[in-house]
N, C-alpha and C positions, 0 to 999 in steps of 0.2 A: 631482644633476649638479653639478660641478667648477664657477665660476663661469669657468674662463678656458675652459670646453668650451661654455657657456651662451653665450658672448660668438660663439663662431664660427655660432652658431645665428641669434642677431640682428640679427648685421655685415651691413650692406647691400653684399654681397659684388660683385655683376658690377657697382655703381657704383663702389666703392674698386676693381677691376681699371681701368675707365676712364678713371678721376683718375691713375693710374700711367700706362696708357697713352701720353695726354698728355705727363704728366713725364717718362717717360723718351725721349721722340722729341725734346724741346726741341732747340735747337740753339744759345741764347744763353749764350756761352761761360763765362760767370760760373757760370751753374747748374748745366751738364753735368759742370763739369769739378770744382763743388762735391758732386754726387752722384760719379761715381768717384771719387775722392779717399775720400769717406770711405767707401766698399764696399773698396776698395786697403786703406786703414790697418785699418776694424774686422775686417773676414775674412780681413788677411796673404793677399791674392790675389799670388801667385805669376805677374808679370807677364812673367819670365824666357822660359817657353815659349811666349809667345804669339809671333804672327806681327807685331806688331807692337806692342814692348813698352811703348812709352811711353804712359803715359794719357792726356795730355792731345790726342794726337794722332786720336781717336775724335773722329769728328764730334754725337756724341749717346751717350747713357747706355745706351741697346738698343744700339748699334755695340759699344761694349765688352761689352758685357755677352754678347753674341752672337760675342763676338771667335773667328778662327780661332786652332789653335795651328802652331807652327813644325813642319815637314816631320821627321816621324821624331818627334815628340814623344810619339805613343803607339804603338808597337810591338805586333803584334796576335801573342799567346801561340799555341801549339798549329799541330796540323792541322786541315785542315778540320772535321773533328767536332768541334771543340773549338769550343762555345760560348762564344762571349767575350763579355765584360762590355759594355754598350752605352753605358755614361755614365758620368763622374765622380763619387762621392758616397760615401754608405756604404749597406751594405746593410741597408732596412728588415727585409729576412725572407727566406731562400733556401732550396730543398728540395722536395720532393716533394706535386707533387697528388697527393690520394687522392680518389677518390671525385667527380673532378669540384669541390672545394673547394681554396681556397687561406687560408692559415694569414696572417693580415692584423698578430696582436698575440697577445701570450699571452693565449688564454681569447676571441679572436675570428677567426672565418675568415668569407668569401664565399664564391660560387659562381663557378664562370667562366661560366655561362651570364647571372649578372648582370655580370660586369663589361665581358662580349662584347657583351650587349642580343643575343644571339643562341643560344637553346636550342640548334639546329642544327647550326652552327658547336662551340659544345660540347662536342659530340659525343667529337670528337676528341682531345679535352685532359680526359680523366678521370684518365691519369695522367702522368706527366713528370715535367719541370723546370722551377720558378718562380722568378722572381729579380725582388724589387722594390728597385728603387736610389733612394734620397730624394738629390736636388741641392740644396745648400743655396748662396747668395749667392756663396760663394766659388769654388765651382765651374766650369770649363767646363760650356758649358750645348748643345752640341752633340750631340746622339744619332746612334750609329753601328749596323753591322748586325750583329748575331749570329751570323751566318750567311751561307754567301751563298744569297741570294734572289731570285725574281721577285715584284714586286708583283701581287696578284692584287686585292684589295679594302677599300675603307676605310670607317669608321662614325665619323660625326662623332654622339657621343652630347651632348644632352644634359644639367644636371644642375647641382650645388651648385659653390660654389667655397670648402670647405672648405680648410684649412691644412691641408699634408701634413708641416711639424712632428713629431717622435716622438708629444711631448704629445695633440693630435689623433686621431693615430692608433691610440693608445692606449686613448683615448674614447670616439669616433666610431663606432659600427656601420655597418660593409660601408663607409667612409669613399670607399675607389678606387671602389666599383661605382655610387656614388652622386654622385660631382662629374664632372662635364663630360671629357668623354676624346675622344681619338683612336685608334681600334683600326685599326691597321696590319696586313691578314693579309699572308703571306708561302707560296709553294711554294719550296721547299730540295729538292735531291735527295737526301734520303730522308724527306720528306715535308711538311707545312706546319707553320709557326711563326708567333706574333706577337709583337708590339709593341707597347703600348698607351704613348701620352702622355697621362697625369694631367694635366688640370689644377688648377689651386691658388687661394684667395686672393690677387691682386696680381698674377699670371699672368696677361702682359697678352696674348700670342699664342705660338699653335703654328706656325710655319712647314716644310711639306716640300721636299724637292728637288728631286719633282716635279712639285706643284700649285701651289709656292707661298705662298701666306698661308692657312691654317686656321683659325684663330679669332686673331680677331674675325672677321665676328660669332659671336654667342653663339647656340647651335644651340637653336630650340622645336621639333623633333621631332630625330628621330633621320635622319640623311641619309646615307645610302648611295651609295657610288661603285664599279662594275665596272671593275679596271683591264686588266682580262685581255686579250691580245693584243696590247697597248700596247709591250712588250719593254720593259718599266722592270725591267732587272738590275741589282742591287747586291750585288757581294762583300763578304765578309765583312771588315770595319773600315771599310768608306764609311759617310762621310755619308749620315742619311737626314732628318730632322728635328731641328729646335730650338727651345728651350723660348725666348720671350723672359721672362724673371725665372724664377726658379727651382721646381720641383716634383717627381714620381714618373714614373720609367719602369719599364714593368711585362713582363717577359720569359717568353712559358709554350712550352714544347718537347716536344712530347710524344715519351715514346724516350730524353729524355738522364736522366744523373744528377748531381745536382752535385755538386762538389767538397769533398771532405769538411771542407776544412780552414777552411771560408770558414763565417762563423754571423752571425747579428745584431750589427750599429753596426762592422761590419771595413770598412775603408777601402779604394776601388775605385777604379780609371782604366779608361779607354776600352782595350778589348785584353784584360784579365784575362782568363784562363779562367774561366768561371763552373761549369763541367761541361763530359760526352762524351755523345757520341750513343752 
């Protein structure tokens, strides 16, 4: 074992998310404005799109960091069947489940029955369209909807807070099935879709649009939520969740194909077509 892959194995990982936590809610102006500042200069964040471009104008380091962007800034591609991209990033791995598996790193794949925590569920996603998008610091960090959908059910899994880094994930066997997630199901009219929010190392919270705050806290079992009957619709490019510090959103469609021209480390915004139903 790699010693920088040994180190994610050791890293007292949900207290370093905590100690971020903290830091990035500060609100003492010196500090805040010295964390953006240097996320601005080292990741060249592209502060032009936001809805509100100046940095220093963020009340806190999650405020920017969780920044909206300006109206028309992501333009959502296709017709309705046309799965679009749900987040800023590049894509760790896009393409076809077989068999119920999805393809994580060359020479390793998971199951979606482990990355669901739901054999059941499953069921239904043997074969399809997979698209993992890794968000790195520089990123908008806002997840959008693939589709349009009704919310049907959520699974607050669970689990490590592994770096979702290429390095990592590279490493790490079943890496997503095994760190802490938010499985977001979806019914689309032509059938159901999800959404999964990785968490990450330093991944301080999940927040959705409909609940809320998601993690923190950090989940000791697996907690399940029926959203069914609620009427939570979201067309395809709304906001649905965001990541506070950055990590993996994990997209499986069963029915679509993806886009042939799109492969590993291609570079993605909110709207891309990812595939068709």
């Amino acid at each position: 074992m790699r010693a920088a892959t040994l180190v994610q194995y050791l890293a007292p990982q949900k207290t370093l998310s905590r100690i971020v936590y903290a830091a990035t809610r500060c609100r003492w102006r010196a500090w805040k404005n010295f964390l953006i500042g240097r996320v601005v200069h080292a990741y060249a964040v592209d502060m032009s799109e936001a809805a509100e471009p100046d940095p220093r104008a963020y009340p806190d380091f999650n405020a920017f960091f969780t920044r909206a962007l300006r109206a028309g800034a992501r333009p959502v591609q296709g017709d309705a069947g046309t799965v679009a991209c749900p987040a800023d990033g590049r894509i760790s791995q896009i393409g076809r489940i077989t068999g119920g598996r999805i393809l994580q790193a060359k020479g390793r794949t998971y199951t979606v029955a482990e990355l669901l925590a739901d054999a059941d569920a499953a069921e239904a996603y043997r074969q399809g369209l997979f698209a993992t998008i890794y968000l790195s610091p520089r990123d908008y960090h806002r997840v959008h909807m693939p589709l349009d959908g009704t919310l049907a059910a959520t699974a607050h899994v669970p689990g490590r807070l592994f770096s979702v880094a290429p390095g990592p994930v590279a490493g790490i066997p079943r890496l997503f099935a095994r760190n802490e997630r938010l499985v977001c199901h979806f019914e689309g009219a032509r059938g159901p879709f999800v959404v999964v929010m990785v968490g990450a190392m330093l991944v301080s919270g999940i927040t959705t649009v409909w609940g809320g705050v998601a993690v923190p806290p950090h989940a000791r079992g697996i907690v399940r939520q029926d959203w069914r009957g609620r009427g939570i619709h979201l067309p395809r490019g709304a906001e649905l969740a965001r990541f506070e510090m950055g990590s993996t959103a994990i997209v499986l469609v069963p029915g679509a194909e993806p886009a042939p021209r799109l492969g590993a480390g291609a570079a993605v915004k909110v709207g891309l077509g990812l595939g068709h139903l």
